[in-house]
N, C-alpha and C positions, 0 to 999 in steps of 0.2 A: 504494500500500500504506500504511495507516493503520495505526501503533504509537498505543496504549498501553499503560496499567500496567494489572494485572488489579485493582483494588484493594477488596479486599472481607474481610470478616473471614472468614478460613477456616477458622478451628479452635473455632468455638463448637459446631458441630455433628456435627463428622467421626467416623465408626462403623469402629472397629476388623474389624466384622465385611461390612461392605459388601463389595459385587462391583460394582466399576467398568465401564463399559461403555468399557473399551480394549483395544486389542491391542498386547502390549510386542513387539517385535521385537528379538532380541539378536543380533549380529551377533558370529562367531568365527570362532576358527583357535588351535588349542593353547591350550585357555584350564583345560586342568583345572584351575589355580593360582587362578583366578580365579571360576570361571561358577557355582560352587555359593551363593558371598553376593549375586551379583549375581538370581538368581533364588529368592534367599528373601526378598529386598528388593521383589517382585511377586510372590512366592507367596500367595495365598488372598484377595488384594483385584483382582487384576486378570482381565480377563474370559477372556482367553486369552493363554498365554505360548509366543513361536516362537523358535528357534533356528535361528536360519539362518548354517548352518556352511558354510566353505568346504575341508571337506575334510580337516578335522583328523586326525590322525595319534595322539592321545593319548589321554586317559580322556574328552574335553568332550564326546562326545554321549553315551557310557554316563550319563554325571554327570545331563548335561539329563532323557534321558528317565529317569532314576529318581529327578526330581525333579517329574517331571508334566507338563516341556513339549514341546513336538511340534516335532519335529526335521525339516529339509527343508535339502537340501545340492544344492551347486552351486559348479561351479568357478570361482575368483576370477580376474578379470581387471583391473577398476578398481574403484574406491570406489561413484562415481555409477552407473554401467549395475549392480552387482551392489545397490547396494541400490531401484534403479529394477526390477527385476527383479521384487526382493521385494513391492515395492510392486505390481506387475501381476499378480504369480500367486498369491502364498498367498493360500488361503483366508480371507480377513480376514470375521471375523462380526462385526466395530465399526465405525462411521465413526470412532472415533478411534484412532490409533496413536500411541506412545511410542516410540522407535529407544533404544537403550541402548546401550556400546560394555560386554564382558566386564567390564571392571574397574570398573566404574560401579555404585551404590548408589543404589535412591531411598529419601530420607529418610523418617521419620514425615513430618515437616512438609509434602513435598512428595506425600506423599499424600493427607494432609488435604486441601491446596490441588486436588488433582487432584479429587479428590471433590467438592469446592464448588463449582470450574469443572461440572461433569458434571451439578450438583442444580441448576445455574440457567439463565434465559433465555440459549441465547447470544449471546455479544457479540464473539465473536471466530472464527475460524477454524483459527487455529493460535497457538499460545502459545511465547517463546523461554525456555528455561531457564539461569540461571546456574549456574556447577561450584564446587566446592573441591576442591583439587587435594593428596595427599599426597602427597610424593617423599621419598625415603631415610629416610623416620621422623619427617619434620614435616609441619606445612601450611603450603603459601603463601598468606601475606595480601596480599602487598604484590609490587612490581616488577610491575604492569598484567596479572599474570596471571588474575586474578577479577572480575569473574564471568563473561569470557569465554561470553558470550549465544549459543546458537544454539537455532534452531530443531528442537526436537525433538517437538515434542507438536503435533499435527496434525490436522484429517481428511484420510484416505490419498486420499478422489476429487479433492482441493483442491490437492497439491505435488505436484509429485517433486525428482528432485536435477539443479542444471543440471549441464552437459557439464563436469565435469574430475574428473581422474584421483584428486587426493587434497584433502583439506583443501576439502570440498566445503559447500555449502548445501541449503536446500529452497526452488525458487521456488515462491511460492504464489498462488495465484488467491483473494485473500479479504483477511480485516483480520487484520492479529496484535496481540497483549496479551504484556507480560511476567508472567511467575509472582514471586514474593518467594521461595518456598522453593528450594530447589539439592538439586543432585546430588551426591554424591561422589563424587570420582576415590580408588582407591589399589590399584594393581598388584601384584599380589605376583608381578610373575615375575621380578622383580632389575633391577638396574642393566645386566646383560649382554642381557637381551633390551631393555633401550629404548634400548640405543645401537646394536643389531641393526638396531630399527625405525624408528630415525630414521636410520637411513645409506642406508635403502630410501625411505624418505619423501622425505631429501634429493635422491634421484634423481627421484621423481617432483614434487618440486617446481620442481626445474629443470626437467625438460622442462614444468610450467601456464609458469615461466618466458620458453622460447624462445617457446614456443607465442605467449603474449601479443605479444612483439616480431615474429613471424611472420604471425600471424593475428589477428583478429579475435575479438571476446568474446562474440559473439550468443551467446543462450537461458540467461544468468549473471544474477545476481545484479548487483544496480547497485552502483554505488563512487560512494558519500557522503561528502564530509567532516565534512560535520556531522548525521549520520545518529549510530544507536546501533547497539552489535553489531556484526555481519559485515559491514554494506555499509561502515562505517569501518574496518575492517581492510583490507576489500579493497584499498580506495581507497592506505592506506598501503601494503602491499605492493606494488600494480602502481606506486607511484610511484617506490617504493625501488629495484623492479627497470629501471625505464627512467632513471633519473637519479641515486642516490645514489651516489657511491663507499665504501670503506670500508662497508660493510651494517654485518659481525659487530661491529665494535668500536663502532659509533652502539647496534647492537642492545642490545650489554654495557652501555652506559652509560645507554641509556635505561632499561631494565629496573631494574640496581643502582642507579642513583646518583637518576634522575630520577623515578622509579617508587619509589624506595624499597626495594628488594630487598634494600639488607642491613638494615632492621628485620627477616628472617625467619634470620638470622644465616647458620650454616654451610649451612643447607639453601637459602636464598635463594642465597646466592654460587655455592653448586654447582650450584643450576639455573640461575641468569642462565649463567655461564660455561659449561656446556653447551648451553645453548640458541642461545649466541653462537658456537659449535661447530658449530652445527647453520646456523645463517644463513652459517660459510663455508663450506659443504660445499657448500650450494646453488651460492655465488656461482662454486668452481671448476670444480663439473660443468656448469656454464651456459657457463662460459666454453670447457669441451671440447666440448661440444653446437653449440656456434657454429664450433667451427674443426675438429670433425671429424664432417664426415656419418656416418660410419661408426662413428660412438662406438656401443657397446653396450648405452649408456639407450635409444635408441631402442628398443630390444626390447622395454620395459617396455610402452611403449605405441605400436604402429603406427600407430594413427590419427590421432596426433598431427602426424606427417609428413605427411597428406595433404591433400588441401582439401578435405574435405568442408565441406558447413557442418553449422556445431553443433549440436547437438542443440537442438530444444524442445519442450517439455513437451507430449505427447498424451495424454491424461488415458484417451481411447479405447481406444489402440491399447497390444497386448501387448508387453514386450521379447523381440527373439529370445533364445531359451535357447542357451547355447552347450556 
């Protein structure tokens, strides 16, 4: 797989009233707080806009469809098979897709760039985007959390997501390019539902955890150290989890001290130290996962327990609907 930069002037020519030939994919569940900016930020330039709900219970498909996008639901099980899913069955009339998370924004800038990408020869396959990230009322600059690179912008016959539960990628059969413009992050559903989401996260993190010490990593994403993006995180993480002691508090200090997290003052401190909350969470449900078969994350995910092997990418073949 061949990185590089996309590097080309994107904003001398970009047309407010274009129609991009992408398909955004927004991925939910209880997003009314959120899904109305997230789809006026690809309303009117993008080729077609999908919501693929997992069952919401609130106003977020009324909102989608009386905002023009066409709605398809399906019950959530993991990250990768539900958006592999997506990738096998919606009707996609683009070879490119965009994946969005509700709370996500694309920029003018990154639309510009997306348009330039789409008016030239291509030179890439799939493109990784960086984030800006608001939490409690600021942005984070600092403490290693930007531009947090992944792969989002794609052609849909080219990736899918390898085999794990959360905090997944796209393997891709092709060459990737980075973008310059970002995305932005900013939640409005409070402080109460991301520490909701991250106590559920932290579950399924520990079990990609056990998993790793248990099994084998076929059909993933490589672990580089001196790669860019995701295959260096990865690399860091599965090393943290086989060898480091202390994770949360190297987490904390990496982030605040080393990273710089308190240049972003009160808002940096409070996400380093919750984030460093969130790396112990991990380390004590891992540690329950290892001394009790019968812990009730496994429930999260069954197949975690078994030996199949891992999923890989059939570009062919349908996912079962469940």
């Amino acid at each position: 797989m061949e990185l590089r930069h996309a590097e080309r002037d994107v904003y001398d020519n970009c047309s407010s009233t274009m129609t991009c030939r992408i398909s955004v994919n927004l991925i939910t569940l209880n997003e009314e707080r959120n899904i109305a900016a997230c789809i006026a930020s690809v309303r009117g330039w993008a080729g077609e806009v999908f919501v693929f709900d997992s069952l919401s219970n609130d106003r977020t498909v009324a909102i989608a469809e009386s905002l023009g996008a066409r709605v398809y639901r399906r019950r959530f099980d993991d990250f990768s098979r539900h958006k592999n899913w997506a990738l096998d069955n919606l009707p996609l009339h683009n070879d490119w897709i965009l994946f969005l998370d509700a709370d996500e924004c694309v920029t003018d800038e990154l639309r510009c760039e997306l348009e330039s990408v789409l008016s030239a020869p291509a030179r890439f396959d799939g493109y990784y985007i960086g984030m800006r990230y608001r939490f409690m009322g600021g942005w984070l600059n600092h403490g290693g959390v930007c531009p947090n690179w992944n792969l989002r912008f794609f052609k849909h016959r080219c990736g899918r997501y390898e085999d794990r539960i959360v905090h997944e990628h796209v393997v891709l059969n092709g060459r990737t390019g980075y973008l310059r413009a970002r995305l932005e992050q900013h939640d409005h559903k409070g402080l109460e539902r991301y520490i909701d989401r991250h106590n559920v996260y932290s579950s399924m993190e520990a079990l990609e955890a056990w998993r790793l010490r248990h099994h084998d990593s076929a059909g993933r994403i490589g672990k580089r150290v001196l790669a860019r993006g995701p295959e260096r995180r990865r690399f860091v993480k599965e090393f943290a989890y086989r060898y480091l002691p202390c994770r949360a508090l190297l987490r904390f200090v990496w982030m605040y001290l080393v990273r710089a997290g308190f240049l972003d003052g009160r808002t940096g401190f409070r996400y380093c130290a919750l984030t460093a909350c969130y790396e112990y969470q991990v380390s004590l449900k891992l540690r329950e996962l290892e001394s009790d078969p019968s812990s009730p994350m496994f429930a999260r995910a069954p197949t975690v327990r078994s030996d199949r092997s891992a999923l890989t990418p059939d570009f062919a073949a349908s996912a079962a609907e469940r």
